[in-house]
C-alpha positions as CSV (number, residue, x, y, z in Angstrom):
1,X,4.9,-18.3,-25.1
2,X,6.7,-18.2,-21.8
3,X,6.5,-14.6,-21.8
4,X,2.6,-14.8,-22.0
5,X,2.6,-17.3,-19.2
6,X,4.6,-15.2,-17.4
7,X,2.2,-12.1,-18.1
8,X,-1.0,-13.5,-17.4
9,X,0.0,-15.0,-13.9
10,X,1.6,-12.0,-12.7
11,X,-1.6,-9.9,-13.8
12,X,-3.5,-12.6,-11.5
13,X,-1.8,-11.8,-9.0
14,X,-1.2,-8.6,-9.1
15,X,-4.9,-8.3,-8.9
16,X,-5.6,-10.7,-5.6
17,X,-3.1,-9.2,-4.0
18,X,-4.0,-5.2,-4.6
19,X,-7.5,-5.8,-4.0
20,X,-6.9,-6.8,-0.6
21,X,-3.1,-7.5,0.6
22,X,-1.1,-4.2,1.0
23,X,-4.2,-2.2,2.8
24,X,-3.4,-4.1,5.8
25,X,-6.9,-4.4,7.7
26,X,-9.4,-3.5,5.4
27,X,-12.3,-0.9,5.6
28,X,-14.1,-1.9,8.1
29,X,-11.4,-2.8,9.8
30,X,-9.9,0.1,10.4
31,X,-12.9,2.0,10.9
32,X,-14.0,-0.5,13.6
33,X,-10.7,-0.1,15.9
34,X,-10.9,3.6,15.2
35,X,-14.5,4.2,16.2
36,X,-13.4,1.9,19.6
37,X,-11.1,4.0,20.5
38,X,-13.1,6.8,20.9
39,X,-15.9,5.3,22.3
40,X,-13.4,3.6,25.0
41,X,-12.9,8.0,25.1
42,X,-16.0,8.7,25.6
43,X,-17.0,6.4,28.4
44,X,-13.7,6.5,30.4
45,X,-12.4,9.8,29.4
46,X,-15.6,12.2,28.9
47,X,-13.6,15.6,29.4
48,X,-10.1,14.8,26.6
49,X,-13.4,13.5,24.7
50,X,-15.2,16.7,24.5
51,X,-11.6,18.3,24.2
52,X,-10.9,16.7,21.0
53,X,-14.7,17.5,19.7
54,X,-14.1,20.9,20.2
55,X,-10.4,21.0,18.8
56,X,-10.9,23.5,15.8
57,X,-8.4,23.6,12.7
58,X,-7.9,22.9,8.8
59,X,-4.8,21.1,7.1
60,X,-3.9,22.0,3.3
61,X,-1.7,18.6,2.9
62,X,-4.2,16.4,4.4
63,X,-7.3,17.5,2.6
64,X,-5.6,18.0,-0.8
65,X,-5.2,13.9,-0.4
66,X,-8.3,12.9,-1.7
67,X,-12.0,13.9,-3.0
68,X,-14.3,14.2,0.0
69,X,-18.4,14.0,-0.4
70,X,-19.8,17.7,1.0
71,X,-21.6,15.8,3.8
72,X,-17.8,14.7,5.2
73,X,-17.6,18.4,5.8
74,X,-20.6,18.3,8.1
75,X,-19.5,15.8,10.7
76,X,-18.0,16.6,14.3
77,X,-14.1,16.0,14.7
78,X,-15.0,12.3,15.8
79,X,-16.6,11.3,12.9
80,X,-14.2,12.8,10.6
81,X,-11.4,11.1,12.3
82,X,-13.2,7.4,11.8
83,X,-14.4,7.9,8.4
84,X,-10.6,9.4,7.3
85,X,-9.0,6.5,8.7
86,X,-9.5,3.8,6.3
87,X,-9.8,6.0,3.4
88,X,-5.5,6.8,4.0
89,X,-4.9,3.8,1.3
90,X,-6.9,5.9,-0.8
91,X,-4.3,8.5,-0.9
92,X,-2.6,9.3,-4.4
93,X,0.6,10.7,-2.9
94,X,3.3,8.1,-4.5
95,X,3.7,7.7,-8.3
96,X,4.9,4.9,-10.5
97,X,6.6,5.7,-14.4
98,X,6.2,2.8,-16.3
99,X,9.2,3.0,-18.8
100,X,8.0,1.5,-22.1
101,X,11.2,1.7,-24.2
102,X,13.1,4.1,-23.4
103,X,13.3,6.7,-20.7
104,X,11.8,10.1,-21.3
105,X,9.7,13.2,-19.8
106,X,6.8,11.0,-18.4
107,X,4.2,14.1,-18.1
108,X,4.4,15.5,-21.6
109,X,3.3,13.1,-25.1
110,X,6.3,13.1,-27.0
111,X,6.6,12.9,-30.6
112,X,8.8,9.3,-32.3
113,X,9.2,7.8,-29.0
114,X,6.5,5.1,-26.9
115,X,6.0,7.2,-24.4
116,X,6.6,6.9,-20.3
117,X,3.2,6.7,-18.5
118,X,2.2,7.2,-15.0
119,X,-0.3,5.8,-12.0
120,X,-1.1,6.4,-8.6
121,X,-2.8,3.0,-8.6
122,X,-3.4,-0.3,-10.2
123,X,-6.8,-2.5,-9.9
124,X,-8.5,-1.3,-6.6
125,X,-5.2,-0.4,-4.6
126,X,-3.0,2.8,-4.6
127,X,1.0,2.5,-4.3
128,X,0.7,4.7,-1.1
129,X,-0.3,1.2,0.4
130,X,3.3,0.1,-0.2
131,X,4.4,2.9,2.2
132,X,2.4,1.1,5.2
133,X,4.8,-1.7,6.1
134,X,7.4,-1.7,8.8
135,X,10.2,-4.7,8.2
136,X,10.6,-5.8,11.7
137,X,12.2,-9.1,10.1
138,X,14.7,-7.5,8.2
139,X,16.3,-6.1,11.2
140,X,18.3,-2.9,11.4
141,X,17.1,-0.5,8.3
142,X,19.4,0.6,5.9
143,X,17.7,4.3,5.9
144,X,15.8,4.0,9.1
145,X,15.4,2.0,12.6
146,X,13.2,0.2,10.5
147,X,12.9,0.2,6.9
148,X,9.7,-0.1,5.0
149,X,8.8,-2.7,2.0
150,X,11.6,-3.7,0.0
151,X,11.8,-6.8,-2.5
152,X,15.5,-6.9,-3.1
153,X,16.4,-5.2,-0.4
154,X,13.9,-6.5,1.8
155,X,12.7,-9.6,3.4
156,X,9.8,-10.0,0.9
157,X,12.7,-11.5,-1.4
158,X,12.9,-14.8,0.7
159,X,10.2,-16.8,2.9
160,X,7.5,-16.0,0.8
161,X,5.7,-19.6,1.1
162,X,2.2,-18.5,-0.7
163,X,2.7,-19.7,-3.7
164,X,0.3,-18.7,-6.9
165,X,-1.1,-21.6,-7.4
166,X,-2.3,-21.5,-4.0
167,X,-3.9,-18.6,-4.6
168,X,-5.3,-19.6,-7.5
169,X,-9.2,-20.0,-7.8
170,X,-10.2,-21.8,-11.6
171,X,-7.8,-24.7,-13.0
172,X,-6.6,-22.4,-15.4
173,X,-5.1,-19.8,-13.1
174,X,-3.7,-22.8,-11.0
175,X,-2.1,-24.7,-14.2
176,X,-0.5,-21.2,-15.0
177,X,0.3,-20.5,-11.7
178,X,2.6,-23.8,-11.3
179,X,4.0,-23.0,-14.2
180,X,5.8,-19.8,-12.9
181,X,6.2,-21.0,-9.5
182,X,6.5,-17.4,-8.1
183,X,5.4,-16.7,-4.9
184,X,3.1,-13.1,-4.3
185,X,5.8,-11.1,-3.5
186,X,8.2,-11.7,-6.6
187,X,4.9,-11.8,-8.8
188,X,4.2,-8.2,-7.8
189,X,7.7,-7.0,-8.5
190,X,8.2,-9.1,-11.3
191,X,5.0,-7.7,-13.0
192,X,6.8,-3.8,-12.0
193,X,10.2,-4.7,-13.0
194,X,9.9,-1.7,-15.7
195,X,8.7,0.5,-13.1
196,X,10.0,3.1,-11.2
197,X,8.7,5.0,-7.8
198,X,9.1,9.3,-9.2
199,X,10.5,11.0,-6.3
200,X,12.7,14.5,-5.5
201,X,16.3,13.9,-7.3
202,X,14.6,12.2,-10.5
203,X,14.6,14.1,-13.4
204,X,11.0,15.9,-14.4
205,X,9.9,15.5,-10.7
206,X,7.1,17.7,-10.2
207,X,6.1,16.7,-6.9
208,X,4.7,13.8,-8.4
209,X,5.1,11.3,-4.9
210,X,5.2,14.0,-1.6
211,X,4.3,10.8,0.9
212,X,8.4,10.1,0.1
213,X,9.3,13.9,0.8
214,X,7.2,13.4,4.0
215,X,8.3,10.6,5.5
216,X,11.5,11.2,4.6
217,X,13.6,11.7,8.0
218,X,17.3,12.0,7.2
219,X,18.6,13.1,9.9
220,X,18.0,10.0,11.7
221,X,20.8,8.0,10.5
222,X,22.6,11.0,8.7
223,X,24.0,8.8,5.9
224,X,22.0,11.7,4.2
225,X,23.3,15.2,3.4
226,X,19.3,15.9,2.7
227,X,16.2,14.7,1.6
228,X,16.9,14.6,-2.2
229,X,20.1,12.4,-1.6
230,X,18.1,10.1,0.2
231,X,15.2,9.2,-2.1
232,X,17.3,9.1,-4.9
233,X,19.5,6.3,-3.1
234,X,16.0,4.6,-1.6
235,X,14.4,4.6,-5.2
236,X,16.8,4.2,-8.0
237,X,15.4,5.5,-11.4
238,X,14.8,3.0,-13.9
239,X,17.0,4.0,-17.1
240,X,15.5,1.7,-19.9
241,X,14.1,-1.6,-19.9
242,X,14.2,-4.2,-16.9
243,X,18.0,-3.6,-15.0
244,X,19.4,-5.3,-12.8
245,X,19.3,-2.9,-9.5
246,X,17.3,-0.6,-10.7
247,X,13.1,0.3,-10.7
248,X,10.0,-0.5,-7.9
249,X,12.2,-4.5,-7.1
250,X,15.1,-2.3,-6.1
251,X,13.2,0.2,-3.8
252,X,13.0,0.5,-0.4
253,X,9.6,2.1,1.0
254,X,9.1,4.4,3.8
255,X,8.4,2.4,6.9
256,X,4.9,2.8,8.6
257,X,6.1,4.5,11.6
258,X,7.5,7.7,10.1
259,X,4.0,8.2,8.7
260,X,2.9,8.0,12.5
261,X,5.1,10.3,12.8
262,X,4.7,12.8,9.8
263,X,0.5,13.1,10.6
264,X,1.3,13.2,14.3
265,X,3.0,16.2,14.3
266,X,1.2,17.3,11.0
267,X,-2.2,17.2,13.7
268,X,-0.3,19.1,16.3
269,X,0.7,22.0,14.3
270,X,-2.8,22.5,12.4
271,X,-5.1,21.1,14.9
272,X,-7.2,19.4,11.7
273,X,-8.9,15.7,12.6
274,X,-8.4,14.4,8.9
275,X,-4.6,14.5,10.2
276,X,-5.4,12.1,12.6
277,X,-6.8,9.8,10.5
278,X,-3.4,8.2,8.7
279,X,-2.1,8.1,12.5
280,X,-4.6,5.9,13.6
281,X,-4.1,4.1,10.4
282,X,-0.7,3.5,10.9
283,X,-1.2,2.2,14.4
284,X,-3.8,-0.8,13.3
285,X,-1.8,-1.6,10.2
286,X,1.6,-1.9,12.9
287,X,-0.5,-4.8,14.5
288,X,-1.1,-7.1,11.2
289,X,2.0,-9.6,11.2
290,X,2.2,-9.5,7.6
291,X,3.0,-5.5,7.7
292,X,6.0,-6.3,10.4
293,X,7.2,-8.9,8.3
294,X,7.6,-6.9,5.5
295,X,5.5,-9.4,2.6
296,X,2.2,-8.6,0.5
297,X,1.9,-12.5,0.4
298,X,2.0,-15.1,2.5
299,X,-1.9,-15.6,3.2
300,X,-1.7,-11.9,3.7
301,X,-5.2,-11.1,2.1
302,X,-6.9,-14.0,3.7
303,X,-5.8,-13.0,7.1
304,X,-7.6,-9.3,6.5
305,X,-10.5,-11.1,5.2
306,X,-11.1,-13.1,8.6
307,X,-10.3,-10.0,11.0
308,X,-12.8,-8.5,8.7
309,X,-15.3,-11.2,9.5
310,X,-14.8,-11.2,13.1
311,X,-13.6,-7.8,14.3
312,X,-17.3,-6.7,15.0
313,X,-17.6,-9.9,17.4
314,X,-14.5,-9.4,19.2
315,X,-15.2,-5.3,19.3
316,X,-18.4,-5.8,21.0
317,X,-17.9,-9.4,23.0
318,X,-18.4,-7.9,26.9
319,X,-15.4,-7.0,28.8
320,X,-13.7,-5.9,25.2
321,X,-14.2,-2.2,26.0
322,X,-13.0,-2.2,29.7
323,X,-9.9,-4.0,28.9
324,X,-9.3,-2.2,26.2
325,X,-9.7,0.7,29.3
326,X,-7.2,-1.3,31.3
327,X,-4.3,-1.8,28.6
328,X,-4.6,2.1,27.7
329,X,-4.2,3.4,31.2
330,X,-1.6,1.2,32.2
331,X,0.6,3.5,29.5
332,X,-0.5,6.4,30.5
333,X,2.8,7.0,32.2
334,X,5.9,8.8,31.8
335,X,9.1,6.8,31.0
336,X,12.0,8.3,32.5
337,X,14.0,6.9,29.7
338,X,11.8,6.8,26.8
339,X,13.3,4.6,23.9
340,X,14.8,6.7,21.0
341,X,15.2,3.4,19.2
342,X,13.8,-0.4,19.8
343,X,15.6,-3.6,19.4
344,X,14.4,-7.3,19.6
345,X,13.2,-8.2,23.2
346,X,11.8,-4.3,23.2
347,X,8.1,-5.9,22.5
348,X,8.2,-6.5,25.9
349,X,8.7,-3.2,27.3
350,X,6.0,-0.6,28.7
351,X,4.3,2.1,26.7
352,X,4.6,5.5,27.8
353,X,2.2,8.5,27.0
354,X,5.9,10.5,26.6
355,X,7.2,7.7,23.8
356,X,7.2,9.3,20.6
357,X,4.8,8.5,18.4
358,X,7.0,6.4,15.9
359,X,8.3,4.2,18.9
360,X,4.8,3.8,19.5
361,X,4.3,2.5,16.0
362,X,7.4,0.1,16.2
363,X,6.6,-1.4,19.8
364,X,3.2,-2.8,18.3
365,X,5.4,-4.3,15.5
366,X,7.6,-5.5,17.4
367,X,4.9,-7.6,18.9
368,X,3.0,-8.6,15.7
369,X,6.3,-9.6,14.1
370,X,6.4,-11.6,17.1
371,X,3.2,-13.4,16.3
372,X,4.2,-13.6,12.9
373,X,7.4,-15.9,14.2
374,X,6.1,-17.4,17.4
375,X,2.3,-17.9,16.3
376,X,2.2,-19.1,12.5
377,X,5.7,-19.9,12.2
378,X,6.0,-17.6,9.4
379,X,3.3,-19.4,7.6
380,X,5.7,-22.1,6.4
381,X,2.9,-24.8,7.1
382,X,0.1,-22.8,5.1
383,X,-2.4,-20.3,6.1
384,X,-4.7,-21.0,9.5
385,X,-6.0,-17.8,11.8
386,X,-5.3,-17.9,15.4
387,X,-8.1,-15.7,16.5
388,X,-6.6,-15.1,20.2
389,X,-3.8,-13.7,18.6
390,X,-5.7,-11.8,16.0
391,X,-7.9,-10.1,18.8
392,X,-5.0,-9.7,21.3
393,X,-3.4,-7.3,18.5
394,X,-6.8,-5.9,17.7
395,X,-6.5,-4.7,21.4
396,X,-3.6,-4.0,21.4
397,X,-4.5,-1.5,18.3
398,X,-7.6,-0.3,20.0
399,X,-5.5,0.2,23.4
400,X,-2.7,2.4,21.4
401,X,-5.1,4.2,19.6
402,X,-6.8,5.6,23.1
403,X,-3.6,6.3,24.1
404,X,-2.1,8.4,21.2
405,X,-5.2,10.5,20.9
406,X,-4.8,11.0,25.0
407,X,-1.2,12.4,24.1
408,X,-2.1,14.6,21.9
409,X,-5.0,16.0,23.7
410,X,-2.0,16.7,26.4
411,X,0.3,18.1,24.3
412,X,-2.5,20.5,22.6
413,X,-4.0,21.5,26.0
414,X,-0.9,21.2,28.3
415,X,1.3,23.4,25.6
């Protein structure tokens, strides 16, 4: 009986929280501070606009993500750069094994035993979403600067003060939902506790999650002989039933910025405006507190659903544009000591055009984790949108966005 309790809560939330809570903004969203940055381009910079419209190139990796309508293929580089953006939590690039009984060949139907199976997504969200957190909180990463989502080995495991019930929306759902007492977080990984994220160094890998291989970066903190060694410390196979240190609880994501940085340099080399599209993604999603803070819950959903409501105002309230101007040509500077790491009080430092992209990334966490702490108090009071906050990051978003596509019009053009 427990066990059913158990079941049909977790599937509550499971669902609330992958409709909405690990896409970071939503559609719109992200389509609306993407479209604002090139149209703060346009106005101010006319010439690195018409630079990037006539950019001319075509990325395997990035168009093998996803289906595409035909008329995709007849917009201008612009357009295809907006429309890509929100559609990067759309990517199936990560997949989950769900072991049912014991663990076996999860792409072939075996004969006597209940067989493995696998998704790229569950409800209306795709586990690529999980890769699209930064833990800011956390502190120092264990495999990175920053590491992404974790629940054991991440901050989502404490300070999670959404409970279910809160969530809840019919007495049933809320009478279940004290029953469990689980907060979001441990709801999603409690429900995935037989799960396991397939990546290189796992048997029967056949390239079955390549966002790990991408983002994968080694060399950074050269704990890691290689890539392989990596992911298979970062993702530890499930072996059979629900163990202790092992499975999805266990894992530890690949943070947000080494996307930035993956797509970035993806962009340079082929020159293809789809690549731009999970760069600019990773940039808004950097300036949600609840990405920097490393949780799914905590009133994350209902903060995307009031930017949602209210980016359009903000966007187009007068002045937006020209400070958006004024915050994105204040960093187009060079650093004569451009961070190759960022540490606490860092929020407050200046943006550089000659920062690399992933320190990009980190500074506009740095400074939505910072909101996160200073602003809502970690939501330990309950839920309540500060909309001068929520617009300054949307700025802030909009600002960084200018800027990176202004780099990489200079490194293109310059090189």
């Amino acid at each position: 009986m427990k066990r059913a309790i158990y079941v049909v809560i977790t599937v509550f939330l499971l669902l609330m929280v992958t409709s909405a809570g690990t896409g970071a903004y939503n559609y719109k969203s992200h389509r609306a501070i993407a479209a604002e940055a090139f149209h703060a381009l346009a106005v101010y910079w006319p010439d690195e606009y018409r630079d990037y419209l006539s950019l001319k190139g075509y990325g395997t990796e990035v168009r093998s993500l996803r289906l595409r309508p035909a008329s995709f293929y007849q917009l201008d580089n612009v357009q295809m750069t907006v429309d890509e953006t929100p559609e990067v939590d759309n990517y199936n690039d990560v997949e989950l094994v769900k072991v049912k009984s014991r663990l076996d060949n999860p792409h072939i139907d075996e004969d006597f035993v209940v067989n493995d199976t696998v998704s790229y997504s569950y409800g209306s969200s795709n586990f690529t979403s999980f890769n699209h957190f930064i833990d800011i909180k956390k502190g120092v990463g264990e495999f990175d600067d920053y590491d992404g989502y974790s629940f054991e080995r991440g901050s989502a495991r404490s300070g999670g003060y959404q409970k279910a019930s809160d969530a809840a929306t019919s007495f049933l759902e809320k009478v279940f939902a004290g029953l469990t007492g689980y907060d979001v977080d441990k709801g999603i990984n409690w429900w995935f506790r037989d799960s396991y994220v397939h990546v290189l160094g796992h048997e029967w890998y056949r390239d079955c999650s390549p966002a790990t291989q991408r983002y994968s970066y080694p060399d950074e903190k050269g704990k890691y002989a290689s890539v392989e060694a990596e992911l298979a410390a970062r993702f530890p196979r499930l072996e059979d039933g629900a163990r202790t240190g092992q499975g999805l609880p266990n894992s530890v994501f690949m943070p947000l910025d080494n996307m930035a940085r993956y797509w970035y340099e993806n962009f340079l080399k082929t020159k293809d405006p789809v690549a731009m599209g999970p760069v600019l993604h990773a940039l808004a999603d950097a300036c949600v507190p609840h990405h920097s803070s490393g949780y799914s819950g905590n009133w994350h959903a209902e903060y995307e659903k009031d930017v949602e409501d209210r980016i359009a105002g903000w966007i187009s309230k007068e002045g937006n544009l020209k400070k958006v101007k004024e915050i994105a040509d204040s960093w187009f500077w060079l650093d004569p000591d451009p961070p190759r790491s960022l540490r606490g009080n860092d929020w407050s430092r200046k943006p550089a055009v000659n920062w690399d992209v992933d320190m990009l990334v980190t500074w506009l966490a740095l400074n939505s984790f910072k909101a996160y702490w200073e602003v809502y108090g970690e939501f330990k009071n309950g839920y309540i949108l500060n909309e001068e906050s929520a617009t300054e990051l949307t700025q802030l978003a909009t600002a960084m966005s200018v800027l990176v596509i202004r780099k990489t019009i200079a490194e293109i053009y310059i090189k």
